[in-house]
Kinemage of the C-alpha trace (Angstrom):
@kinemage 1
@onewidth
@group {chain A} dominant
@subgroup {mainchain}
@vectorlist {calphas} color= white
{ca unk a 1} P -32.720 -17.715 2.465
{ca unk a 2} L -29.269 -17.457 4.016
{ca unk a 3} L -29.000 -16.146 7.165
{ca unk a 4} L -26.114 -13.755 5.934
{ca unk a 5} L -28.842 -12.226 3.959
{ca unk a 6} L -30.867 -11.154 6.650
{ca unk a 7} L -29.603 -9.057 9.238
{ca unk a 8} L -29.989 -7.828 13.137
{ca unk a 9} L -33.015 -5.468 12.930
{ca unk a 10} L -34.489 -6.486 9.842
{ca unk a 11} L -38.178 -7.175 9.847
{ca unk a 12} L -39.024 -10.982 8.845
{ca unk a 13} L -42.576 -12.996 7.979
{ca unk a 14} L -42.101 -16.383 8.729
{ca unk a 15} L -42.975 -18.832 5.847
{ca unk a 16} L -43.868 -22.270 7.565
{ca unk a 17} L -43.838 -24.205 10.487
{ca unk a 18} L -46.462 -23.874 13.745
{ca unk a 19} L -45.481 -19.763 13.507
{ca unk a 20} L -46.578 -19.226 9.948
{ca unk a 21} L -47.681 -16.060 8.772
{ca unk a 22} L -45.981 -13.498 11.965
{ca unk a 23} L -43.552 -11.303 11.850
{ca unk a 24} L -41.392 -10.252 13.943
{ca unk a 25} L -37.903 -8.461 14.250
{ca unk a 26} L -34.769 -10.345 14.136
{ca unk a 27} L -33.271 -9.852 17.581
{ca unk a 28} L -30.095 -12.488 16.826
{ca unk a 29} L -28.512 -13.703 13.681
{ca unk a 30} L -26.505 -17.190 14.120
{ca unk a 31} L -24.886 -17.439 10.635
{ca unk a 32} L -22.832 -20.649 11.407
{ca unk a 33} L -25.957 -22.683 12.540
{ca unk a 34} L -28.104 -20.759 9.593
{ca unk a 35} L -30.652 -19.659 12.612
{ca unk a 36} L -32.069 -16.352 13.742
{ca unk a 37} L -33.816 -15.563 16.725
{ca unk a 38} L -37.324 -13.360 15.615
{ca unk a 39} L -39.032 -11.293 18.580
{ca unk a 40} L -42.306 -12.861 19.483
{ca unk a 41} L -41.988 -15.867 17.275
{ca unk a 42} L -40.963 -19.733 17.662
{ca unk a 43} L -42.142 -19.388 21.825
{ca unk a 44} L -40.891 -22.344 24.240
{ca unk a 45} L -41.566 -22.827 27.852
{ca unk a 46} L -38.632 -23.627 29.844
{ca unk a 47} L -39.888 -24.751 33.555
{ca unk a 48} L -36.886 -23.353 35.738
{ca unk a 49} L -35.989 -25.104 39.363
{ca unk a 50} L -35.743 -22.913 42.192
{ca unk a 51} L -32.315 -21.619 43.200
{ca unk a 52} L -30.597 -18.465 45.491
{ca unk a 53} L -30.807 -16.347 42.761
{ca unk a 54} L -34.796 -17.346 41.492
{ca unk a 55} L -36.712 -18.432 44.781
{ca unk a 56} L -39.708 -18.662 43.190
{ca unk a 57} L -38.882 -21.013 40.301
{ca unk a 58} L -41.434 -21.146 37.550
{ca unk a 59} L -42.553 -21.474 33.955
{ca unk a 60} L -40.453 -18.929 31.888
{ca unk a 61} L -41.384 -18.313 27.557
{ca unk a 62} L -38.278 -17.492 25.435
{ca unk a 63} L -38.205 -17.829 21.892
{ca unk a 64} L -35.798 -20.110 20.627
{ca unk a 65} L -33.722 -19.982 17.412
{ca unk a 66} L -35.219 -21.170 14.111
{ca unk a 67} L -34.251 -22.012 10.552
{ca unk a 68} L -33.053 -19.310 8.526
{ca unk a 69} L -34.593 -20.463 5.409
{ca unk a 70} L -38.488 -20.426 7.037
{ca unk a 71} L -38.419 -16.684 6.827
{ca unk a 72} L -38.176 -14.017 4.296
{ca unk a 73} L -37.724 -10.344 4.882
{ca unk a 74} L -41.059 -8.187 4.810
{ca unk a 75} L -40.769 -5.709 1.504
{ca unk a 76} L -40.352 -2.081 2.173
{ca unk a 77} L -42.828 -1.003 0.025
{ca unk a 78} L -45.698 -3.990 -0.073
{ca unk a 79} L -45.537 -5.485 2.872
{ca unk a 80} L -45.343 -9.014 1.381
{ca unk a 81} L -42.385 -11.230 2.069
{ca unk a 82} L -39.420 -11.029 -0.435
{ca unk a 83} L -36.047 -12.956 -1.151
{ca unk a 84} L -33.074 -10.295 -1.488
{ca unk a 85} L -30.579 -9.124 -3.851
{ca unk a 86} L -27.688 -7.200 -4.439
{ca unk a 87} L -26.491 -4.000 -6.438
{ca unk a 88} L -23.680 -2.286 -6.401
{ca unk a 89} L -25.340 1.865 -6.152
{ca unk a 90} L -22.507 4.427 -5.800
{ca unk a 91} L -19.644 1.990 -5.278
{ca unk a 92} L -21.426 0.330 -2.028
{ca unk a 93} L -23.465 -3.100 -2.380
{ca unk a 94} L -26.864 -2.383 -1.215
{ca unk a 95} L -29.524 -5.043 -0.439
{ca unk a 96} L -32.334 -4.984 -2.648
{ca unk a 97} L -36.025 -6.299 -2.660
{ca unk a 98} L -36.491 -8.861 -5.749
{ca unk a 99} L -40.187 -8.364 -5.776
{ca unk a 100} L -40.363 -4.542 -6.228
{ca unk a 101} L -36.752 -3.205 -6.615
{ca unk a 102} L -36.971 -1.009 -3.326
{ca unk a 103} L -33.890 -0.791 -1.155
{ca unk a 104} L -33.619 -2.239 1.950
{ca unk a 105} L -30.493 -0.917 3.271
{ca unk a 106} L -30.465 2.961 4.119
C-alpha cells in the first residue's frame, strides 16, 4: 500500500517482518521514501555517548521508519486489516474500506 494512502493518525496492523501482527498509530508519514513511522512498532536501540546536554549517556528505544507496503489500515468496522479505496460522496473523495465498504474518513 502507498504511503499516500495512509495517513497521520490512522490506525495500521503490520503485515510482515519481526513486528507482524501489532498495531499501532501512524505517528509520521514519509511519502517520498514510501515509510511511516507506527507508535510502538519497528523498536531500535540507539546507545547514546555522554555529552553537556545528556550526562548520563545510555541505551535509548525509538522506533524507526518502516516500509509502507508491510502495513494495512485496521477496518473500521471488523477490525481486520484492509487495502483502501476511493469514492467520490457529496462532491468530496472519501477513503473507503475495500473489505466492508465502511468509511474511513469522517
Amino acid at each position: 500500500m502507498s504511503a499516500a494512502k495512509i495517513k497521520k493518525g490512522d490506525t495500521v496492523i503490520v503485515l510482515s517482518g519481526k513486528d507482524k501482527g501489532k498495531e499501532g498509530t501512524v505517528t509520521r508519514n514519509l511519502p517520498r521514501d514510501g515509510k511511516l513511522v507506527v507508535s510502538g512498532v519497528n523498536l531500535i536501540t540507539r546507545h547514546n555517548k555522554p555529552t553537556q546536554a545528556n550526562p548520563n549517556g545510555g541505551i535509548e528505544r525509538i522506533e524507526a521508519p518502516m516500509a509502507a507496503c508491510k502495513v494495512a489500515i485496521k477496518d473500521p468496522t471488523t477490525g481486520q486489516p484492509t487495502r483502501v479505496g476511493f469514492e467520490m460522496i457529496d462532491g468530496k473523495k472519501v477513503r473507503v474500506a475495500k473489505k466492508s465498504g465502511a468509511r474511513i474518513d469522517g
